[in-house]
Each structure stands twice: as C-alpha cells, then as structure tokens.
Backbone as a chain_set.jsonl record, in Angstrom:
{"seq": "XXXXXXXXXXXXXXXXXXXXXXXXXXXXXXXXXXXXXXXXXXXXXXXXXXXXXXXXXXXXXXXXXXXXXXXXX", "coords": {"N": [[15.043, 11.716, -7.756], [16.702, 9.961, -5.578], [18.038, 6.112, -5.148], [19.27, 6.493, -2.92], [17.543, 8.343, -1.163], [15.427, 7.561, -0.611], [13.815, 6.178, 2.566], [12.853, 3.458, 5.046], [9.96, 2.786, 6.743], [10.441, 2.08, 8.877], [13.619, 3.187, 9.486], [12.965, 6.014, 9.11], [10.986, 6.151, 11.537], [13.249, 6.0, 13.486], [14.677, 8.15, 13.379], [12.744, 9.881, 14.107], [12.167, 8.979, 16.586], [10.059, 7.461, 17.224], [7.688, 5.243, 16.825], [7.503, 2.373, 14.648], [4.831, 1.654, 13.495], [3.473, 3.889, 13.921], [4.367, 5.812, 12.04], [3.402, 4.142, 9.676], [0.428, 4.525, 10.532], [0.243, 7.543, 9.795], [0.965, 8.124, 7.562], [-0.951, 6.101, 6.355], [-3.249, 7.544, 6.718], [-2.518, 9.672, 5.278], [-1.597, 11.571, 6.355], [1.614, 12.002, 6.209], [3.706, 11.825, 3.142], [4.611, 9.068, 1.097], [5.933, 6.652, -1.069], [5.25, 4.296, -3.095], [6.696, 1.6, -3.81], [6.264, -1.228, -4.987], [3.662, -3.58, -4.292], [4.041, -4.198, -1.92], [6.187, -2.731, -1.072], [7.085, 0.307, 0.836], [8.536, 3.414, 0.859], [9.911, 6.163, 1.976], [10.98, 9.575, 1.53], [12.988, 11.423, 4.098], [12.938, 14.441, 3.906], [10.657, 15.227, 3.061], [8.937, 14.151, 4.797], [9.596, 15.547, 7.769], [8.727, 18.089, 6.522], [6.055, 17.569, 5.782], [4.886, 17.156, 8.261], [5.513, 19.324, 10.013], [3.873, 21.033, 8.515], [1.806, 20.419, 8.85], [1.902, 20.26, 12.039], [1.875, 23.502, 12.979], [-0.44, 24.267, 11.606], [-2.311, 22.713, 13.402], [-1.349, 24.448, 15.894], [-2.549, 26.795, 14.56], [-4.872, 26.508, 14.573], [-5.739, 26.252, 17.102], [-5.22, 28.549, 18.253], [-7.08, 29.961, 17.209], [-9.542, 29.494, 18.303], [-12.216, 30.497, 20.68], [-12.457, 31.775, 24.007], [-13.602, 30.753, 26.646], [-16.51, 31.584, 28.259], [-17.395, 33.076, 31.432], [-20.204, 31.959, 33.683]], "CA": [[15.073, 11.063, -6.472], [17.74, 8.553, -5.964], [17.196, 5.237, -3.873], [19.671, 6.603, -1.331], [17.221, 9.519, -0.617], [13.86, 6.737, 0.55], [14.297, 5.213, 3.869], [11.762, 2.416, 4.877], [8.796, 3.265, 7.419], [11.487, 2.224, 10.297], [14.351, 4.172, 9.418], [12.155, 7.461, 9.12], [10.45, 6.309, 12.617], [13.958, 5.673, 13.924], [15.038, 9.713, 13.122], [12.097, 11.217, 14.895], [12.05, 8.778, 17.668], [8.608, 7.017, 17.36], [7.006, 3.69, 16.722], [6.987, 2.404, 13.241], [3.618, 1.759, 13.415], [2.862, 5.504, 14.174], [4.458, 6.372, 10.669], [2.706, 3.467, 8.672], [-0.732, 4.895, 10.546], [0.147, 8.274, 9.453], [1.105, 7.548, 6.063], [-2.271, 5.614, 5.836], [-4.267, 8.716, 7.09], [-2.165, 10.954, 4.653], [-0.614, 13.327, 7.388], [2.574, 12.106, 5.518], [3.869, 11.366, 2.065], [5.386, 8.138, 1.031], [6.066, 6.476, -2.338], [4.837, 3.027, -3.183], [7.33, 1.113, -5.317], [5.087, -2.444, -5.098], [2.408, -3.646, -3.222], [4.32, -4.264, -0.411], [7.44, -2.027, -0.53], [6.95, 1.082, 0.826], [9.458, 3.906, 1.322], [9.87, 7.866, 2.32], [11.825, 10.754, 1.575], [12.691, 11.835, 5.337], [12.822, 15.904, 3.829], [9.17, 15.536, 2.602], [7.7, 13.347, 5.888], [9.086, 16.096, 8.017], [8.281, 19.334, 5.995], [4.787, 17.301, 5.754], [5.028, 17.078, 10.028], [5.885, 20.499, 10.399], [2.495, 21.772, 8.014], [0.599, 19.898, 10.238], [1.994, 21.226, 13.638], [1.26, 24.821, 12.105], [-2.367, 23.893, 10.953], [-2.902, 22.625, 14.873], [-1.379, 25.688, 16.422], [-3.365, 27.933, 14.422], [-6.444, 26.123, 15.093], [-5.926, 26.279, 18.311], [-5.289, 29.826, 18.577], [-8.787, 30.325, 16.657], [-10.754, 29.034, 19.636], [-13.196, 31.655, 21.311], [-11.788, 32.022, 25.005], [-14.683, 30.084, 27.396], [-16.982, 32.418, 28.947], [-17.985, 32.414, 32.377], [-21.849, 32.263, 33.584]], "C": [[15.881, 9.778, -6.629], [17.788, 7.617, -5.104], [18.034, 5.185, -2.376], [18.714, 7.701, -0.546], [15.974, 8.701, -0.236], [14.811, 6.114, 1.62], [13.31, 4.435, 3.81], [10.852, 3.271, 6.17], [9.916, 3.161, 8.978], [12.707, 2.965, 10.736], [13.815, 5.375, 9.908], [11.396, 7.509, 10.837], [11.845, 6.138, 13.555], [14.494, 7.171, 13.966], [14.069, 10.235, 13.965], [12.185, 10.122, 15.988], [10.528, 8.318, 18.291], [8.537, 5.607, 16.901], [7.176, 3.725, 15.353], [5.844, 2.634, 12.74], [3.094, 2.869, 13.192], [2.774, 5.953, 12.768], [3.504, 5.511, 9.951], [1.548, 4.126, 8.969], [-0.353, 6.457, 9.995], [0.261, 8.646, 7.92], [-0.561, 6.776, 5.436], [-3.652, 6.99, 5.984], [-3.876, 9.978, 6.422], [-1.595, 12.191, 4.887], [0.771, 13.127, 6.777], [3.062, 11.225, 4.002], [4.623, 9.957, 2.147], [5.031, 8.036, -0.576], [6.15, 4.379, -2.309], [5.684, 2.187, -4.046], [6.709, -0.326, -5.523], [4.267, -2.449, -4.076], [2.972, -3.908, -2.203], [5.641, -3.395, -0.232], [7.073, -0.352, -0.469], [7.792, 2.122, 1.262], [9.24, 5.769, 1.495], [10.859, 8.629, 2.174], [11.797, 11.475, 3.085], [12.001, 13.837, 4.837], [11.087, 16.135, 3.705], [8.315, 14.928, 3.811], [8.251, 14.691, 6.987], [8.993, 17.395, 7.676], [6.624, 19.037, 5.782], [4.294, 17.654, 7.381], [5.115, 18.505, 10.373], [4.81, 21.444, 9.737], [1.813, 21.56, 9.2], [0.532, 20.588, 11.056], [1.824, 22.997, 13.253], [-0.063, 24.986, 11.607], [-2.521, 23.861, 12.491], [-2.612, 24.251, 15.486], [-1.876, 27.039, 16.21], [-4.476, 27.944, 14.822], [-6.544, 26.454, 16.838], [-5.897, 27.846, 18.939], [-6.591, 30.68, 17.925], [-9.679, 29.95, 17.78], [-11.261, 29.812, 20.369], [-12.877, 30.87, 23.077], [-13.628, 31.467, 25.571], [-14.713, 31.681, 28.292], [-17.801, 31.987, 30.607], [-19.638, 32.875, 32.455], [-21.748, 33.3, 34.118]], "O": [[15.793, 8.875, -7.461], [17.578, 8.057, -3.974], [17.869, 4.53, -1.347], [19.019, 7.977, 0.615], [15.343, 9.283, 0.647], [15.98, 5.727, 1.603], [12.669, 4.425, 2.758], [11.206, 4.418, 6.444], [10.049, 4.01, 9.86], [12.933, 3.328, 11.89], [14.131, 5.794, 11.021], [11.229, 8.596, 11.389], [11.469, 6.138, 14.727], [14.864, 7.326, 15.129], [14.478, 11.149, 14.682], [12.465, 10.914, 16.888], [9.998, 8.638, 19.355], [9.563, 4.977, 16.643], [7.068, 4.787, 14.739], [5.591, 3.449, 11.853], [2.247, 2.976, 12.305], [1.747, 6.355, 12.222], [2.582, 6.183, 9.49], [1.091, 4.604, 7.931], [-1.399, 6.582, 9.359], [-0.444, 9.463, 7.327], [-1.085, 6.951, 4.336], [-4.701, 7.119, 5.353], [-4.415, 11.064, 6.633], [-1.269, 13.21, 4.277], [1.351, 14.213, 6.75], [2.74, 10.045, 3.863], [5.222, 9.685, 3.187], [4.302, 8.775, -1.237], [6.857, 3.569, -1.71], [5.256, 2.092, -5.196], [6.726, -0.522, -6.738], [4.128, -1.614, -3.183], [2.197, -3.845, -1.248], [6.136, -3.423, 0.894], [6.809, 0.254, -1.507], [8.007, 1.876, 2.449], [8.286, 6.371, 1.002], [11.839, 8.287, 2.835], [10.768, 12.076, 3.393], [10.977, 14.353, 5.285], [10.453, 17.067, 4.2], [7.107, 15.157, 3.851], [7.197, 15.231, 7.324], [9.202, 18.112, 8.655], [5.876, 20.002, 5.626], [3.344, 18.412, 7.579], [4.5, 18.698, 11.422], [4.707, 22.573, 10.217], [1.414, 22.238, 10.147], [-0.35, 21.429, 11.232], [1.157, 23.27, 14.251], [-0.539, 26.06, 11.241], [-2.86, 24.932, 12.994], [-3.498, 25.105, 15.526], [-1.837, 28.025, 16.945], [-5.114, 28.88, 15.305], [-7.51, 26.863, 17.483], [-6.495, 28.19, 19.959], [-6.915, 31.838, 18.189], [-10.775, 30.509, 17.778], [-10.378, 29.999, 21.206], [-13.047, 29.672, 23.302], [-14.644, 31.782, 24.953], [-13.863, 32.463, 28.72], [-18.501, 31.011, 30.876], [-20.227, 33.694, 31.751], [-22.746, 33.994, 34.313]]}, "num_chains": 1, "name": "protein.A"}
C-alpha cells in the first residue's frame, strides 16, 4: 500500500458525496475500514471503504428480503 493509495476521511467523503462526519461515524462503528497511522492521522483506501459499503448494502437487502410478509386479521 503506497501513501498515494489512503485518502483522508474528506477526500473519501468527497467521492461518494457525503458528509465527512458520516465517514468518521462509520469508520467508528466499523461499517468501514480505515488505517490509523497516529493518534490523530487517520486515512482510507477508497477500494476497501467501498467494497466494505457495498457488503453492507447486500447484508441490508437480504435482510430485508427475509422479513415474513404482515398478515392481515
């Protein structure tokens, strides 16, 4: 991994088109990878945040297609 292949938490939120914030909370909740190089520098491989993003949405849409169809009274 070479240090042109991390971006920072804003870059990577700047590609999908979201808040930084969003990524740092998702990154803290583990829905995506990052790589710590000190206590305060934190950076991401975009290929691995979204091939991590794209498990996910595949985990939801299965779940969701597991759901027992509401019955009426």
């Amino acid at each position: 991994m070479s240090d042109a292949d991390l971006l920072t938490a804003a870059q990577v939120a700047d590609r999908l088109q979201i808040k930084t914030e969003t990524i740092l909370v998702w990154y803290r909740e583990g829905r995506i990878p990052g790589h710590r190089l000190s206590h305060r520098t934190l950076r991401f491989r975009f290929a691995d945040v979204f091939t991590a993003l794209e498990a996910d949405r595949s985990r939801a849409g299965r779940a969701r297609r597991r759901r027992p169809a509401a019955t009426a009274p």
